[in-house]
C-alpha positions as CSV (number, residue, x, y, z in Angstrom):
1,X,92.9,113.1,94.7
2,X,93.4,113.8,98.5
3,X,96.1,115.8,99.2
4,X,97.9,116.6,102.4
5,X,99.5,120.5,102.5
6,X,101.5,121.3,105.7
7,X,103.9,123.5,106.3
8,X,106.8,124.4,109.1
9,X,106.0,128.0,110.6
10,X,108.7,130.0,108.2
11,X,107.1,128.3,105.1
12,X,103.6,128.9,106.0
13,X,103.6,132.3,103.7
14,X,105.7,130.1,101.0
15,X,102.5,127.6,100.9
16,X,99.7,130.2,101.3
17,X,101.4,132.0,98.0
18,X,101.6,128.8,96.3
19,X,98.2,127.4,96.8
20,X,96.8,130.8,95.8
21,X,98.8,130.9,92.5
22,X,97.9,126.8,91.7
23,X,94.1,127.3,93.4
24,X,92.5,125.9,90.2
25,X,94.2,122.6,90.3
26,X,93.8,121.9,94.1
27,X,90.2,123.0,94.0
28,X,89.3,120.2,91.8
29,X,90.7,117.9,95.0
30,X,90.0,116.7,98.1
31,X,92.3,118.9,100.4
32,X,93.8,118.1,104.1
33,X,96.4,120.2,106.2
34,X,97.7,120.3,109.9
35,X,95.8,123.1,111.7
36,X,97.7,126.7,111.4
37,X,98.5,125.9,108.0
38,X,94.8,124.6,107.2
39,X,92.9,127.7,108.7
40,X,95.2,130.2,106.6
41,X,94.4,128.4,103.2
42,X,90.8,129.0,104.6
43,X,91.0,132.3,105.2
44,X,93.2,133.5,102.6
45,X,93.0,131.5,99.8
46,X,88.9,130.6,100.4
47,X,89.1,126.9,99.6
48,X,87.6,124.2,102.0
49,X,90.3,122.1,103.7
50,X,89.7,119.5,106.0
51,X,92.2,120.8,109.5
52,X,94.1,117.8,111.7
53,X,96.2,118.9,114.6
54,X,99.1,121.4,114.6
55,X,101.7,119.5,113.7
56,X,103.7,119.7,117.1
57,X,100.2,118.4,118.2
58,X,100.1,114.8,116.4
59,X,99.1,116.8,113.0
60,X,102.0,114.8,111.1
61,X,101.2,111.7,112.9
62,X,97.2,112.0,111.8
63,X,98.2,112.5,108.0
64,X,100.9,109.6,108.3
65,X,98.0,107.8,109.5
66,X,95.8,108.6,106.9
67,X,98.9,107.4,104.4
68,X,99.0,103.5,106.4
69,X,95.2,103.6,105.5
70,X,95.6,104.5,102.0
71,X,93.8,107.6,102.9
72,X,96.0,110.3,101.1
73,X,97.1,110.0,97.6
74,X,100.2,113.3,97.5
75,X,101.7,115.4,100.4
76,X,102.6,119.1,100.0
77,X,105.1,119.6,103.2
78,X,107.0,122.8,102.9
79,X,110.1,122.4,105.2
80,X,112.5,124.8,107.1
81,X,115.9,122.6,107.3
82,X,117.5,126.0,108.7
83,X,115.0,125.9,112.0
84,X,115.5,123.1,114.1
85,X,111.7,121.4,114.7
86,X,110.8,120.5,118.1
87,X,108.8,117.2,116.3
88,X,111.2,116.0,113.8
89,X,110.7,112.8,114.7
90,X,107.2,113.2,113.3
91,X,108.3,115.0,110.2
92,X,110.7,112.2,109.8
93,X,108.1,109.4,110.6
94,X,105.8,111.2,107.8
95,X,108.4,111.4,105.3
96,X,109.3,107.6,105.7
97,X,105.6,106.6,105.2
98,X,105.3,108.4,102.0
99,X,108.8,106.3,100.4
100,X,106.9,103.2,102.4
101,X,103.7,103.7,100.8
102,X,104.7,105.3,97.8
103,X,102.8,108.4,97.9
104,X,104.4,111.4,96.4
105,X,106.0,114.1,98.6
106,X,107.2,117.8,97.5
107,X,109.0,119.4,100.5
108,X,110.2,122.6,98.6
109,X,107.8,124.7,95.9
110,X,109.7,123.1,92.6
111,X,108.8,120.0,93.6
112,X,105.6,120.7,94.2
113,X,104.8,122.4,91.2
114,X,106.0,119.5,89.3
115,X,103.3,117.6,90.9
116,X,100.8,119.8,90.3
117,X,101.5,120.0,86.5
118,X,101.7,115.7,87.0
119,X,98.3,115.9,88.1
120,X,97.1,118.2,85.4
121,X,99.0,115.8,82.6
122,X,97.1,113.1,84.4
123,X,100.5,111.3,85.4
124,X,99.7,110.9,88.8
125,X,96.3,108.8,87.8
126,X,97.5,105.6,89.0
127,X,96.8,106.4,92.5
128,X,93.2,106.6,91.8
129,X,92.9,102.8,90.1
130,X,90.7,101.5,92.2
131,X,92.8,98.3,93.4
132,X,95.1,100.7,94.7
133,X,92.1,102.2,96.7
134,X,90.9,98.8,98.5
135,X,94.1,98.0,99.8
């Protein structure tokens, strides 16, 4: 599966510790993540992510992208609804393209982890039929 991980500056720790403690599931997938965010799973966690833009700097919009072109199959996006974002437009643009598109979207860790287990339990195979994937 290709998944998306991004995460708002406060949550970036939140996201590194996560990915660290479910680094044997995400291994075994394609991973993608707005830049900052990316580069610490790099360095800290040691597994190859493919790095769009910061978010602020049309990360969001690349990924939301990549969800119009059937391109991502689950998004990890650890919010901070305490911090005003200076791109919550984009946030909110990404978010709407998930429920448009139907891809899955964990903004908090228990979501997430819910996911993960989903993927290990093979729940979330129907977005890898391939008629989904020629659309």
């Amino acid at each position: 599966m290709r998944i998306a991980l991004v995460a708002h500056d406060k949550k970036k720790e939140d996201l590194v510790q996560f990915v660290t403690a479910y680094k044997s599931i995400l291994e075994e997938h394609e991973l993608f993540a707005t830049g900052t965010t990316g580069m610490r799973i790099i360095n800290e966690v040691g597994l190859s992510v493919f790095r769009y833009k910061s978010g602020p700097l049309g990360g969001d919009q690349q990924i939301g992208s990549a969800i119009a072109n059937n391109e991502m199959d689950m998004v990890i996006f650890f919010r901070d609804p305490l911090t005003a974002q200076p791109h919550e437009p984009d946030v909110s643009a990404l978010i709407r393209l998930c429920d448009v598109y139907q891809i899955p979207l964990a903004t908090n860790m228990g979501t997430a982890e819910i996911l993960l287990k989903g993927i290990e339990e093979g729940f979330l195979d129907w977005r890898l039929l391939e008629e989904r994937r020629a659309r």
